[in-house]
C-alpha positions in Angstrom: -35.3 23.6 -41.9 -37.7 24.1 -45.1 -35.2 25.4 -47.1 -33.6 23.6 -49.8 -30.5 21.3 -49.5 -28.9 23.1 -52.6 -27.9 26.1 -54.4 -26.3 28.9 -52.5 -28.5 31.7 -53.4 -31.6 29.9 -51.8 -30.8 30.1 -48.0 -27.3 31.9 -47.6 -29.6 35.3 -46.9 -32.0 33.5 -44.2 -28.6 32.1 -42.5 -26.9 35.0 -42.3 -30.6 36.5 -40.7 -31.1 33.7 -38.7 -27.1 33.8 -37.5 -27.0 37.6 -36.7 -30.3 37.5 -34.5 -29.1 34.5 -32.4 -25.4 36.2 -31.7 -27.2 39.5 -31.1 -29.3 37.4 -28.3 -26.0 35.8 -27.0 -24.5 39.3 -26.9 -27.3 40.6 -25.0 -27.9 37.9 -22.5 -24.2 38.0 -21.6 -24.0 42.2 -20.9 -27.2 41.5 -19.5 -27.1 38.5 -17.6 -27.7 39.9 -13.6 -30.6 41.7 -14.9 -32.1 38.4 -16.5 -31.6 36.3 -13.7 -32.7 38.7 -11.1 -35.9 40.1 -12.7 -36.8 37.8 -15.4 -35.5 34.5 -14.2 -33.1 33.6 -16.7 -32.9 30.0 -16.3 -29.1 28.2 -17.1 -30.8 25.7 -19.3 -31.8 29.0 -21.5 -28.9 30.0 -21.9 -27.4 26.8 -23.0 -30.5 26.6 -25.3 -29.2 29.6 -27.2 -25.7 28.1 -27.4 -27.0 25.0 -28.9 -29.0 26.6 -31.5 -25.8 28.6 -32.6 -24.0 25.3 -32.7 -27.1 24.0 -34.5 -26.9 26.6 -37.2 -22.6 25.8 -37.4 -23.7 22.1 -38.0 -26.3 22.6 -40.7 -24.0 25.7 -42.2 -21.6 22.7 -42.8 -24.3 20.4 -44.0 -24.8 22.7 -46.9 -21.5 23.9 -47.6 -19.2 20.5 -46.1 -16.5 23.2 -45.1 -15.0 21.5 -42.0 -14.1 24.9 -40.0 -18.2 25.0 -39.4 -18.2 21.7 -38.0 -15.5 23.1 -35.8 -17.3 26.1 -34.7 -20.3 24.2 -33.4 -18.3 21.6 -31.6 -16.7 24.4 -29.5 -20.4 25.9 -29.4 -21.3 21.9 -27.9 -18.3 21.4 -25.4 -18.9 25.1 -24.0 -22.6 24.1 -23.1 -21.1 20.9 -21.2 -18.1 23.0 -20.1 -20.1 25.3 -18.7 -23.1 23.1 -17.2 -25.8 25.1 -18.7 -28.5 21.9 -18.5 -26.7 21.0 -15.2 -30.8 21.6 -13.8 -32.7 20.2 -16.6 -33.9 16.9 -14.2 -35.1 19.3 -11.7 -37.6 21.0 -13.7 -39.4 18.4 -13.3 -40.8 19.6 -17.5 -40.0 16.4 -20.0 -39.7 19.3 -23.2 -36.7 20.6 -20.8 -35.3 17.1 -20.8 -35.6 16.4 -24.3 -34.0 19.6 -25.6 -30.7 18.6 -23.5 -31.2 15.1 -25.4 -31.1 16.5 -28.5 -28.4 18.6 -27.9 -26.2 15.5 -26.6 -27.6 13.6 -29.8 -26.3 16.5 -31.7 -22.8 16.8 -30.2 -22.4 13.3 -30.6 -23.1 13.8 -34.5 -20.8 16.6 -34.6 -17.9 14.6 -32.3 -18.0 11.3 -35.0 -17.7 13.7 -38.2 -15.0 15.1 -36.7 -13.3 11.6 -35.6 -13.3 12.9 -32.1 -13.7 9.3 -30.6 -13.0 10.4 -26.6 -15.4 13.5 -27.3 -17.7 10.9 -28.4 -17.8 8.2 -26.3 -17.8 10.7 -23.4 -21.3 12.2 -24.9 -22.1 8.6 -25.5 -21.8 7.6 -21.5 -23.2 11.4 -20.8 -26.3 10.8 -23.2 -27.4 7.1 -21.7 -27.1 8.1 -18.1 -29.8 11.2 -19.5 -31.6 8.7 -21.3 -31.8 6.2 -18.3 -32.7 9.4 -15.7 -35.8 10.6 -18.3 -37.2 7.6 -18.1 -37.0 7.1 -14.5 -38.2 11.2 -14.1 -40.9 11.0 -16.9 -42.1 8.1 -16.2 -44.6 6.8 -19.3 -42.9 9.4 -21.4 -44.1 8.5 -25.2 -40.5 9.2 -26.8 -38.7 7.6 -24.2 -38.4 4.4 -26.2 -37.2 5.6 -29.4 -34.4 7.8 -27.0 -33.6 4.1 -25.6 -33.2 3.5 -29.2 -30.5 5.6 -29.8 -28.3 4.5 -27.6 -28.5 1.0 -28.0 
């Protein structure tokens, strides 16, 4: 995030960092999953966490480079999260940082569905993100951000 927007030599190295110890986590949560959940509590929302910050990294690898195929990468990163249900949960926590990181992610996919003119993938996140908007207000009652989430989807 504090790097600069420009010049290739200036953040290409911390990506490629940043990249290979997120898709060595991935790696190792998936051969390791049963032991995770069973000793350590993995929690599904997790799990989709990690996914989103390797979509995350797709998005802004585009945002500094405009090649499309990145933007394509993080939108299969996005639809696997909702494929797969990983913040299925999140409202059941019953933790408004929980909440707000499946918010973001859904702000995020939405982002990534309009750049690529993906107008069904985005009025789907649309409907998807002000049903979650609606249900942290009514969970989180006198939460501080929940205005400015209102906000976005108006």
């Amino acid at each position: 995030r504090g790097l600069p927007q420009y010049g290739r030599q200036h953040w290409q190295g911390y990506f490629g960092r940043t990249f290979d110890v997120y898709a060595r986590l991935w790696r190792f949560q998936q051969e390791h999953r049963q032991l995770l959940n069973d000793t350590y509590g993995l929690k599904r929302w997790q799990v989709g966490e990690i996914a989103s910050k390797i979509g995350q990294l797709y998005y802004h690898y585009y945002i500094r480079t405009s090649e499309s195929s990145y933007l394509y990468e993080a939108l299969g990163f996005y639809r696997a999260i909702g494929d797969r249900s990983y913040y299925h949960s999140v409202t059941k926590e019953s933790k408004p940082e929980i909440m707000v990181k499946y918010l973001r992610y859904l702000a995020r996919f939405l982002v990534v569905a309009l750049l690529l003119h993906k107008m069904d993938v985005a009025q789907s996140v649309v409907t998807k993100l002000e049903k979650k908007v609606e249900q942290y207000g009514i969970a989180f009652e006198g939460a501080a951000d929940h205005r400015e989430w209102r906000a976005v989807v108006a």
